[in-house]
C-alpha positions in Angstrom: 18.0 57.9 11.1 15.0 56.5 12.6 12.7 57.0 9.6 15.4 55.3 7.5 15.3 52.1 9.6 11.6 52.1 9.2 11.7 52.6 5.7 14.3 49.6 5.4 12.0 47.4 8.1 8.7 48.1 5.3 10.6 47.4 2.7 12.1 44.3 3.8 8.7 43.2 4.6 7.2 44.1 1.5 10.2 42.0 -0.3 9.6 39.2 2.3 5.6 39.1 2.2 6.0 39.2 -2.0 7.9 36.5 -2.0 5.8 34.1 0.5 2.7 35.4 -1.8 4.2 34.2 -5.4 6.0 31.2 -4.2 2.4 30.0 -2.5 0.3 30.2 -6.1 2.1 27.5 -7.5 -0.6 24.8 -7.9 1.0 21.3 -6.8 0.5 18.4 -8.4 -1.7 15.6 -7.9 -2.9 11.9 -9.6 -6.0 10.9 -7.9 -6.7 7.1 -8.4 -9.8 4.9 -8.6 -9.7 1.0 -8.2 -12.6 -1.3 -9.1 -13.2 -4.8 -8.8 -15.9 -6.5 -11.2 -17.5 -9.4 -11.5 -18.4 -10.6 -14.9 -19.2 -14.3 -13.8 -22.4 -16.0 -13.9 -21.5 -16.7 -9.9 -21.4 -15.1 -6.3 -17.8 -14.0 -5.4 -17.0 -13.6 -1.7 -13.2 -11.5 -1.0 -11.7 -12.6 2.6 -8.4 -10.1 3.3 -6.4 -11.8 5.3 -4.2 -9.8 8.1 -2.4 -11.5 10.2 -3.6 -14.6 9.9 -7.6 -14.0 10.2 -10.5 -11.7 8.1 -12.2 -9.4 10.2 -16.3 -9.4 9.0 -15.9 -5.7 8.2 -13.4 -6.7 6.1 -15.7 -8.9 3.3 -16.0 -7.9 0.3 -19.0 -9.5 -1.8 -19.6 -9.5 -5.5 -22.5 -10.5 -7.2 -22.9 -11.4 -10.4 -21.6 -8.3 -12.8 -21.7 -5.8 -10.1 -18.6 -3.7 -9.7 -17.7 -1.9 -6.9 -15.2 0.7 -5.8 -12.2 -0.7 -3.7 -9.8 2.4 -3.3 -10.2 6.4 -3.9 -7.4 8.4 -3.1 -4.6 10.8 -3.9 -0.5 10.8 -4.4 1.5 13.9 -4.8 2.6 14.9 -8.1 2.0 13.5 -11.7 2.0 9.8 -11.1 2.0 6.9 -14.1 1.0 3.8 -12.7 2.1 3.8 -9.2 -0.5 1.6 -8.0 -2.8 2.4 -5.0 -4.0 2.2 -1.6 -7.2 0.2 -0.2 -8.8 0.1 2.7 -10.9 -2.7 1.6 -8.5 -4.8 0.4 -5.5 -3.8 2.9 -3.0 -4.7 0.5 0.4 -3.9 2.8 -1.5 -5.3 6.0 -2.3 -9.0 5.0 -0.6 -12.2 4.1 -3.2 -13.1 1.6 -6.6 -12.3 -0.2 -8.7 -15.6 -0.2 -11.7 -15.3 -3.2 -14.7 -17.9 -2.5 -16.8 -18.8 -6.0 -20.6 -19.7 -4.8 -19.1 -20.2 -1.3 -17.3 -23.3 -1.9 -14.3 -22.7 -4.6 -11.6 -20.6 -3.0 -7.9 -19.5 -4.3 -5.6 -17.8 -2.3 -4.1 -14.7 -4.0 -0.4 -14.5 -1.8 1.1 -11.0 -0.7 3.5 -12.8 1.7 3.9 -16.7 0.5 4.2 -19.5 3.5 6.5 -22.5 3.1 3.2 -24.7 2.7 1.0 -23.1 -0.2 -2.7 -23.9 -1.0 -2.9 -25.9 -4.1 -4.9 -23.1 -5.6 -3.3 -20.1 -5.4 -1.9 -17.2 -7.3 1.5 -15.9 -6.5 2.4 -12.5 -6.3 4.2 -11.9 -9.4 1.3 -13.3 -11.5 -0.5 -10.8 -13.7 -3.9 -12.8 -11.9 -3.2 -11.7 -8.0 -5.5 -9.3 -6.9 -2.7 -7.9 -4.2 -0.9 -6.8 -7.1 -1.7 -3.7 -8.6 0.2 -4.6 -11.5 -2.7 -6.6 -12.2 -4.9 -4.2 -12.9 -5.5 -2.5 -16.0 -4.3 0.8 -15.8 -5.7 3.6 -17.8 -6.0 7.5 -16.9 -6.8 11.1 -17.9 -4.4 14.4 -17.6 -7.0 17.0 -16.2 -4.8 19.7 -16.9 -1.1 19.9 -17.0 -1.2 19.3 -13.3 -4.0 17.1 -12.5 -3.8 13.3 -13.8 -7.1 10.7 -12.5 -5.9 7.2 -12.5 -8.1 4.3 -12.7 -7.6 0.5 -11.6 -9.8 -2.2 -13.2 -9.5 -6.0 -11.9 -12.0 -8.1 -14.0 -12.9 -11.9 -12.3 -13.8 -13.8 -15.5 -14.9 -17.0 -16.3 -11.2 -18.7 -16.5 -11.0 -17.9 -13.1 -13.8 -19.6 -12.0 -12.6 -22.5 -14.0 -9.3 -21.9 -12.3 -10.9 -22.4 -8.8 -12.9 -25.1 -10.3 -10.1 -27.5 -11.7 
């Protein structure tokens, strides 16, 4: 009787250990995501995130002249179509607003959270121009394999928005 009960213990941990082994090599899946900012003005752009009412200095995001920069690399469980992204840079989710300078002087406020008093030159969320919005972005990505997909965020500051900030 005893070897019985240690045949059933070895085989119940045989069935037990096989199933923990071929239920753990399924691969999960994954999007990673890139965002980029880029500048294709003739000027200087200067990004001030604001959170809670003020931009920390570690917080500023310069552009020069058609440089682009990355603003966000990360990763979200599962295949993902165009579920935006995450920045530390830009602290979209954190801040009230996202204030872009041309040449130091020109500034429009791009609103996350609008007050009762807005600047005169601002974006509102919902525009397809607010760089809080990820919906902003052009969106474009590549399946890997059947369970990898890369995302990849593009905002573009062009000349009408200088003129924007201008007039």
């Amino acid at each position: 009787m005893l070897l019985t009960e240690q045949t059933t213990y070895i085989k119940c941990f045989i069935v037990l250990f096989s199933i923990i082994l071929l239920t753990s090599c399924f691969k999960e899946d994954a999007t990673t995501y890139h965002a980029y900012l880029k500048n294709e003005t003739n000027h200087s752009i200067m990004i001030l995130p604001y959170k809670s009412g003020r931009v920390l200095a570690t917080d500023t995001i310069p552009l020069i002249s058609n440089e682009e920069i990355v603003i966000a690399e990360g990763s979200d469980r599962g295949v993902q179509n165009h579920s935006g992204f995450f920045s530390n840079k830009l602290g979209v989710g954190s801040n009230d607003s996202i204030v872009v300078v041309f040449d130091g002087q020109l500034r429009v406020v791009h609103y996350i959270n609008p007050p009762v008093m807005m600047w005169p030159k601002s974006i509102k969320y919902e525009s397809t121009r607010n760089l809080g919005n990820y919906l902003s972005y052009d969106y474009s990505f590549k399946d890997i394999n059947k369970h990898v997909r890369q995302a990849f965020y593009h905002y573009t500051f062009a000349d009408a928005d200088y003129e924007f900030a201008q007039h």
